[in-house]
N, C-alpha and C positions, 0 to 999 in steps of 0.2 A: 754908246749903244747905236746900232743902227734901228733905221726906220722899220715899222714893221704894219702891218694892219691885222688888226683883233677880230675877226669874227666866225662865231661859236652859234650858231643856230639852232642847237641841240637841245631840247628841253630833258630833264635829265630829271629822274623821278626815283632816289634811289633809298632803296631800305626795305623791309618786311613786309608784304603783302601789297607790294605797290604793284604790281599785275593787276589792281583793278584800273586802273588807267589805261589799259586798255583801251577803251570803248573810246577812249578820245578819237581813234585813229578814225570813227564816223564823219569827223570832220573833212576828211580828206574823198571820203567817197564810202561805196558800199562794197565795191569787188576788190580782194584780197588775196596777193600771192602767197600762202605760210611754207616760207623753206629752214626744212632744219636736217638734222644729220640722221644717226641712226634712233634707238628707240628709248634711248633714255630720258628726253623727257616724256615720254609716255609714263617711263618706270615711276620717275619723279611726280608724276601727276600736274606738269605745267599744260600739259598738250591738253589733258580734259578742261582745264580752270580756264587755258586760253580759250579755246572753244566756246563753253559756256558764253565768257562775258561776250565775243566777237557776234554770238548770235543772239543775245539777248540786245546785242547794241544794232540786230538786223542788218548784220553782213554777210555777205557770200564768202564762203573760205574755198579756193581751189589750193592742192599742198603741191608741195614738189622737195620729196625727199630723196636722202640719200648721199648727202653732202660728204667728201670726205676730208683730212688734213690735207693742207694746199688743193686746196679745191681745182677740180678740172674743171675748162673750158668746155666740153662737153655736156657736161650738165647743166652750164648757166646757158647753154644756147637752146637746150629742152626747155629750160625757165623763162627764155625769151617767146619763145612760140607758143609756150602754154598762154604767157600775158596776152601777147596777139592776139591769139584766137578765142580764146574768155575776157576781152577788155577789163584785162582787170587794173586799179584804177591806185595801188599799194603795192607794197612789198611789206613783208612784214618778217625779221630773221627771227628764230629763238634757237638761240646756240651759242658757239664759240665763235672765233676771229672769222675760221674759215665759213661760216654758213654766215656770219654779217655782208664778207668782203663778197661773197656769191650773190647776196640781193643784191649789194650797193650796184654790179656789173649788170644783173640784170635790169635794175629798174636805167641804167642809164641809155644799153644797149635797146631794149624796146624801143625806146622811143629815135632809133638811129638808122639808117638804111643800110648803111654795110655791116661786117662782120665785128661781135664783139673784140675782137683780137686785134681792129681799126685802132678802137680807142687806146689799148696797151701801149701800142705804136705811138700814138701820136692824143697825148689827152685833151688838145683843144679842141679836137674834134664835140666834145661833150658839150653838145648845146642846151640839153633837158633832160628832168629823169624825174620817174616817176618819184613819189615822196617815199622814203624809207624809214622802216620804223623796227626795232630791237627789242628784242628780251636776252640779255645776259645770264650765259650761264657756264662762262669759265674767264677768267681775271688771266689775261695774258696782254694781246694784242693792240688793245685800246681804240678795236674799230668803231667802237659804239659811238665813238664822239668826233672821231677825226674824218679826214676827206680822201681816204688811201684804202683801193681794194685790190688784194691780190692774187693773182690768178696762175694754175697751171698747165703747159697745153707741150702734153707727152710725147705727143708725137715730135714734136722740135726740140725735146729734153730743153723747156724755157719756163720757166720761174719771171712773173714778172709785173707791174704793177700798173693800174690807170690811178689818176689823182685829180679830184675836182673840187671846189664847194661843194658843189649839187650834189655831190655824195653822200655829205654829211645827214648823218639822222634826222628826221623829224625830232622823234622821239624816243629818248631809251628807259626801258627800266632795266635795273640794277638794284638784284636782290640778293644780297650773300647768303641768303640761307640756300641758292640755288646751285652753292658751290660746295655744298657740303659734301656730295657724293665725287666728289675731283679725287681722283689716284693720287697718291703720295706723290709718284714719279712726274704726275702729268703739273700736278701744285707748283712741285719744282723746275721745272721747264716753263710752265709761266712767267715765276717770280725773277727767271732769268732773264726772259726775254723783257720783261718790264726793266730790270736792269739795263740788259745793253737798250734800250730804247736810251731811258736814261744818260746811256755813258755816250749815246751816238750827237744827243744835244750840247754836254756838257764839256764836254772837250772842244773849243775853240778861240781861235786867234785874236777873238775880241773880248777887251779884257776888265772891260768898263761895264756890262753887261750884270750885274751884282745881284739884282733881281732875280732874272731869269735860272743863274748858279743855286741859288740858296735852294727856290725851286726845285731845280733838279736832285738837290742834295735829301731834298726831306720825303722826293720820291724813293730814292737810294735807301735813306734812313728807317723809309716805313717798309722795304724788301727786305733787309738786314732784319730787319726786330721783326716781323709778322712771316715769312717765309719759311722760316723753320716752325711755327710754334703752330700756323695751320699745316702742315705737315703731319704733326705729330697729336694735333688735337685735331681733324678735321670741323667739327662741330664747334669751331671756337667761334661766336659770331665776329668779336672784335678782332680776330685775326682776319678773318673773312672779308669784313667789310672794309678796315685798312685796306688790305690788299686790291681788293676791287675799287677803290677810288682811287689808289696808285696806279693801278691800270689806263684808265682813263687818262689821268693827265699826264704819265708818263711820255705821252704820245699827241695829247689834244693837240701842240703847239703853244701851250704854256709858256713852258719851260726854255722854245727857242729865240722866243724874240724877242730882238734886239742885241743877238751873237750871228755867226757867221760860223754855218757848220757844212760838215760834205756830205754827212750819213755813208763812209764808208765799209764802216764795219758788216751791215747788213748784206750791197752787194757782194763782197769779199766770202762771205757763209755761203750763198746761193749758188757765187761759182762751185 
């Protein structure tokens, strides 16, 4: 096995009605970025429930919506100057991959003097960033826990990624009944993409590695068996919530260390 260093700072709160945890984030300050996509959690009623607790716990919410699949750089730079100009002191995502990997960029970029699109270039640039905090509500990408956000900026047709600790969550919650309203189509492009996550660890040259494999395998096992069945039952909680803890570790960095992998498959898609 090769060397590896383990750290996971993510407090990770996950099952039924765990959105009152919430109010933890007071810990961290009172002003509060809420970015999320279009209007479905409104539809879902997380947007009123989060509300609620954020101001019973006597926080400031400024939002910044509008997020879309491969999030543009455009928007995280509106996310940047809104922080700016409101000192605000959190990030807080509720959504999908793309509205996580959009706080992660803004909370890092705020606190940076040149252009978000610095740190894509080059991620050592990332010296601080604001704290980030999550509500899951689509089981794909596994940003909720890992230190990868990725970003699109159209105008140079580029697809492409910053990567730090400091990206990683404060705090996520992870609630499968939040995925109940997930399109068949969308389930399944998820439960794929948690796969090749999967297959992008699992395939390497180090062969001593035994742990990390089995891991990867029972990510693999739990997409094969829960994949189709939340598909076809959306409302299955135990499909659901496999699924969303596959998620997660499909991608924490579980599953790679102590192998030696390139993650080719990913940029090879992008091109």
């Amino acid at each position: 096995m090769k060397n590896f260093t383990y750290y996971v700072p993510t407090k990770m709160h996950f099952g039924e009605g765990m959105i009152s945890h919430l109010s933890e984030m007071a810990e961290s300050g009172s002003r509060v970025l809420l970015v999320y996509g279009g209007g479905s959690i409104k539809r879902m009623g997380i947007y009123d429930k989060a509300m609620q607790i954020l101001g019973e716990a006597g926080m400031t919410v400024c939002e910044l919506a509008g997020v879309e699949p491969n999030p543009k750089v455009e928007l995280v730079r509106e996310g940047i100057a809104l922080c700016r100009s409101q000192n605000i002191e959190m990030v807080l995502a509720i959504g999908g991959g793309s509205v996580i990997d959009s706080a992660k960029a803004i909370a890092a970029s705020t606190l940076y003097d040149g252009d978000v699109w610095d740190l894509v270039d080059d991620s050592s640039k990332i010296r601080a960033a604001l704290p980030v905090y999550t509500v899951l509500t689509l089981s794909a990408t596994g940003s909720e826990m890992n230190k990868n956000a990725v970003l699109s900026d159209m105008t140079r047709n580029v697809k492409a990624s910053m990567s730090s600790d400091l990206l990683k969550p404060r705090m996520s919650i992870c609630d499968p009944t939040y995925t109940y309203s997930v399109p068949k189509s969308q389930t399944a492009a998820g439960t794929a993409d948690m796969i090749s996550h999967a297959f992008e660890n699992y395939f390497s040259p180090v062969r001593d590695a035994f742990m990390g494999y089995r891991l990867g395998e029972a990510v693999l096992r739990t997409c094969f068996r829960y994949g189709p069945v939340a598909m076809e039952e959306p409302d299955n909680y135990e499909a659901r919530a496999n699924l969303m803890w596959a998620s997660t570790n499909a991608i924490s960095g579980t599953t790679k260390f102590g192998t030696d992998v390139g993650w080719s498959c990913h940029p090879m898609e992008q091109s």
